[in-house]
C-alpha positions, 0 to 999 in steps of 0.5 A: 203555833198549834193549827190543823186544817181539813177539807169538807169533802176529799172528792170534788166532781165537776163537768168542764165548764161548771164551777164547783166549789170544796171548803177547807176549814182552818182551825187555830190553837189555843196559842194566840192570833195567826195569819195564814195563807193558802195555796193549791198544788197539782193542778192546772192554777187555771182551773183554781179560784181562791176568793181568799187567799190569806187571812187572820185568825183568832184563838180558838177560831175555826175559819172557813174558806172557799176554793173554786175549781172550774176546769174550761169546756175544752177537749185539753181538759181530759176526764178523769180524777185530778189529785191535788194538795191544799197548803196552808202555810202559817205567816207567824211561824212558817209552818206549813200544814197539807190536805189532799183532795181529788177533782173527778172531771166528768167526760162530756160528748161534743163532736161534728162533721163536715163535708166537702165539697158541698156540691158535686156531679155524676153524668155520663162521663162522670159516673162517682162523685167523691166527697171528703167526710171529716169528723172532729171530737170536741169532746174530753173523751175518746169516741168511736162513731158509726158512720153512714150516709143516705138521702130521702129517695134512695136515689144513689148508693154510699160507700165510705172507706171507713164506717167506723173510727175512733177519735180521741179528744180534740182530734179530727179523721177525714174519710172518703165517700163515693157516690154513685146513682142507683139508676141512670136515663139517656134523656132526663131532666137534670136532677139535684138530690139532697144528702146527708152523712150522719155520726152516731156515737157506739157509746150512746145512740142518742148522741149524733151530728149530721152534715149535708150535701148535693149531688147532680145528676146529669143525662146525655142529653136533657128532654128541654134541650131535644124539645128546643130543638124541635120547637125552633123547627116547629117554629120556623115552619109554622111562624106564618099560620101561628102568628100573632101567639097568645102570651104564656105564663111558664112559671109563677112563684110566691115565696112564702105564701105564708107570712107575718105582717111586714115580711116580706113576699118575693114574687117570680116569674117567667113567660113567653111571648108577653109585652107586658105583665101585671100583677095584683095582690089584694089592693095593691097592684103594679103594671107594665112589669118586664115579661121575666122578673121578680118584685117584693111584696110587703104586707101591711095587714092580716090577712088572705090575698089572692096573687093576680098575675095578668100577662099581657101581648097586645090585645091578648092577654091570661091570667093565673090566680093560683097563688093564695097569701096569707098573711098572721099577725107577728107575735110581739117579743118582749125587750131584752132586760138586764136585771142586775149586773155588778162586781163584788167589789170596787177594788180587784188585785191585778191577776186574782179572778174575781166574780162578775153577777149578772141577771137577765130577763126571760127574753134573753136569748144571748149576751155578750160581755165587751171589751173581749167579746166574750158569749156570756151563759144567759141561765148563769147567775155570773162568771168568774174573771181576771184582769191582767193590767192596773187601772180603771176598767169598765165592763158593757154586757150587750143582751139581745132578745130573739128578734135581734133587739138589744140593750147595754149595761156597764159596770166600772171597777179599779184594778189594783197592783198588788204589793209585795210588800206584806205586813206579817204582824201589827199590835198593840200593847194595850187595848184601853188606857186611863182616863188621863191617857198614857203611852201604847207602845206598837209592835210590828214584822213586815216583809219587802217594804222600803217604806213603812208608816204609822197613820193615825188622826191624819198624821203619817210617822215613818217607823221604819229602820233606815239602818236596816237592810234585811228584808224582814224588818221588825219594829217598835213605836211609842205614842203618848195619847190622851183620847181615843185614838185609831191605828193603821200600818202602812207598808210600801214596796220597791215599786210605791204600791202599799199594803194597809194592817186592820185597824187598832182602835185605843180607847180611853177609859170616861172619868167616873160620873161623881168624879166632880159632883156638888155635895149632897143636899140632904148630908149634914155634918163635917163628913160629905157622902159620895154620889154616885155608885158602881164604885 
């Protein structure tokens, strides 16, 4: 039989991770009905999705089918142009006719750095701290960084073994950096000092990833350790004239002092010479508190409330009203919604992808799809799907809004095994019998089947050969009907999973209306006149 076949486009451009979509377009001759059955060739069968891979053609018809081309967001999926080879292979005859195309798969910058480890010291006996900087290209493309490292005060100096690398796609580089500070002090309060190394693609100075750490600076000795020491001196020569000491506030935290209604506050503190301690915040207040601790506030409404701490020592006492909260009202999130969710049919064929649409409402933040756990992209209408064994499935898609709140939908499914078992042709020898009925004769090829049925009114006639034993069986049946009357072939294979043809409907011509009508009244004579028309 005479087909040709042709793609609408021969260049298909996707960035990995998106789905992009070609038609091919099957054109049948002028010979007579066909089954066809497509298949791509020259690229990772992963990346390629074929709602459709074989279907009927009539005379004439120019059909149209989708191909689906969605190369995963990994580094494996290198940028470049992909050529490929669409066949389609006529099941009528075995002829097999190719189009070629190409997929442009776009490159995509995805890099990070870390640094180990987190924290570090220099003192006076340690003057460099050494840190490990890796870089690892996420990313489909080679990158070549910049590297550079830095903190807000310029207190150290950075030098990096390597300043500038390449890494290719899905590859990581570690190099050194050493720290050492720009100024040193024998008496000094020890000092931790934030720092950050930063990436900076050459390609693009927009693209960049940083990574933090800390460095402690230590002196020979701290002026708190030398100022103890004097203090115990002092301390013990003066303890008579100084006794009692009042009580002393040395430090009073409020972390955060801004916040929302029913977050809450941590209040810290710390003293010398006290007994007791009291705090009060608004109308809320506790007493006789340890001289160094912390409570937690929870703020039941809006507001400023001023932070009361009163230390106490016997009849001495100092308080410290320093610290203002303030305290907004929380801004109402609305519930996560899910929309829509469904499968695009009931049935899905073990090992075929099939889609999975979904909507979500505009305060979802994230989704996850369970039983994989798989993140689900929240501003994609839907995703593509296999299921690797037969049975019932049931998919649950957990969306969750800013705040942390969520909500469920399921949706159920039957996986079916697909037959390997195909029925190549099923016919008909007439479409419409006379009114008095007649005999069809049923013509059909099939492939792999152990068992093939003819169904028809609830019945089930086994048609097959039982002398045959090659695997292509090709058959005829006859059936003596008298009404109308629909077909279907049924095959099975070796393994009881069977295939089912379109259907055939025979219908039967009505009996002319006049067939049995009375005489005319209104005729006279020996000869009767017809009654009806369209004779």
């Amino acid at each position: 039989m005479s087909y040709s076949v042709k793609l609408t486009t021969d260049l298909v451009r996707v960035e990995p991770g998106s789905t992009a979509h070609v038609d091919l377009d099957v054109i049948n001759g002028l010979e007579g009905q066909d089954r066809f059955e497509i298949e791509v060739e020259g690229i990772d069968p992963a990346w390629v999705a074929i709602p459709v891979p074989n279907f009927v053609s009539e005379i004439g018809e120019t059909r149209r089918e989708k191909l689906f081309l969605k190369p995963p967001r990994e580094a494996e999926s290198l940028a470049g142009t992909y050529p490929f080879v669409v066949n389609v292979r006529s099941l009528e005859s075995g002829a097999v006719k190719s189009v070629q195309g190409a997929l442009e798969v776009t490159s995509f910058k995805n890099f990070s750095v870390d640094v180990l480890p987190r924290r570090a010291v220099v003192s006076a006996t340690n003057k460099t701290a050494e840190f490990k900087v890796t870089v690892m290209n996420l990313g489909n493309g080679e990158l070549t960084l910049q590297l550079f490292a830095a903190d807000p005060d310029n207190a150290f100096a950075y030098d990096l073994d390597i300043d500038q690398l390449t890494v290719a796609a899905g590859q990581q580089k570690s190099v050194t950096l050493s720290v050492m500070p720009t100024k040193r002090s024998m008496f000094a309060n020890a000092r931790l000092q934030n720092f950050s190394v930063t990436a900076q693609a050459l390609q693009n100075a927009s693209t960049a990833a940083r990574a933090t750490g800390q460095i402690e600076q230590r002196a020979l000795l701290t002026p708190g350790t030398l100022l103890m020491a004097l203090l115990v001196v002092g301390l013990v020569l003066g303890w008579a004239a100084l006794y009692p000491k009042p009580p002393r506030l040395d430090s009073l935290e409020v972390t955060p002092e801004s916040t929302m209604v029913g977050q809450p506050v941590k209040v810290e503190w710390r003293t010398t010479g006290a007994t007791s301690v009291k705090l009060t915040i608004g109308n809320w207040s506790k007493e006789r508190l340890v001289r160094d601790g912390s409570v937690t506030y929870v703020p039941d409404k809006p507001g400023r409330f001023a932070v009361e701490m009163t230390v106490i020592n016997g009849d001495q006492q100092i308080k410290d009203m320093s610290h203002v909260i303030t305290v907004g009202t929380p801004i109402r999130v609305p519930p996560p919604v899910i929309r829509s969710l469904s499968i695009e049919s009931n049935q899905v064929k073990v090992g075929t992808s099939f889609m999975m649409s979904y909507q979500f409402g505009d305060s979802v933040v994230r989704a996850v799809l369970y039983p994989m756990q798989r993140e689900l992209d929240v501003k994609e209408k839907g995703i593509l799907l296999t299921v690797d064994e037969p049975g019932r499935v049931r998919y649950t898609v957990k969306a969750f809004n800013s705040t942390g709140e969520v909500t469920e939908q399921s949706v159920s499914f039957m996986a079916v095994k697909p037959s390997r078992a195909k029925i190549v042709a099923f016919s008909a020898n007439t479409q419409e019998l006379e009114p008095e009925g007649g005999t069809v004769a049923f013509d059909f090829t099939v492939n792999d089947a152990v068992k093939i049925k003819l169904v028809y009114n609830g019945q089930e006639v086994d048609v097959k050969n039982p002398q045959s034993t090659s695997a292509q069986e090709v058959g005829h049946h006859e059936i003596s009907l008298t009404s109308e009357t629909t077909f279907k072939l049924v095959a099975y294979d070796s393994d009881g999973v069977a295939v089912t043809s379109q259907p055939i409907t025979i219908k039967v011509k009505k009996p002319p209306e006049n067939q049995d009508a009375p005489p005319d009244p209104g005729s006279t004579g020996s000869n009767p006149t017809t009654g009806g028309t369209g004779q």
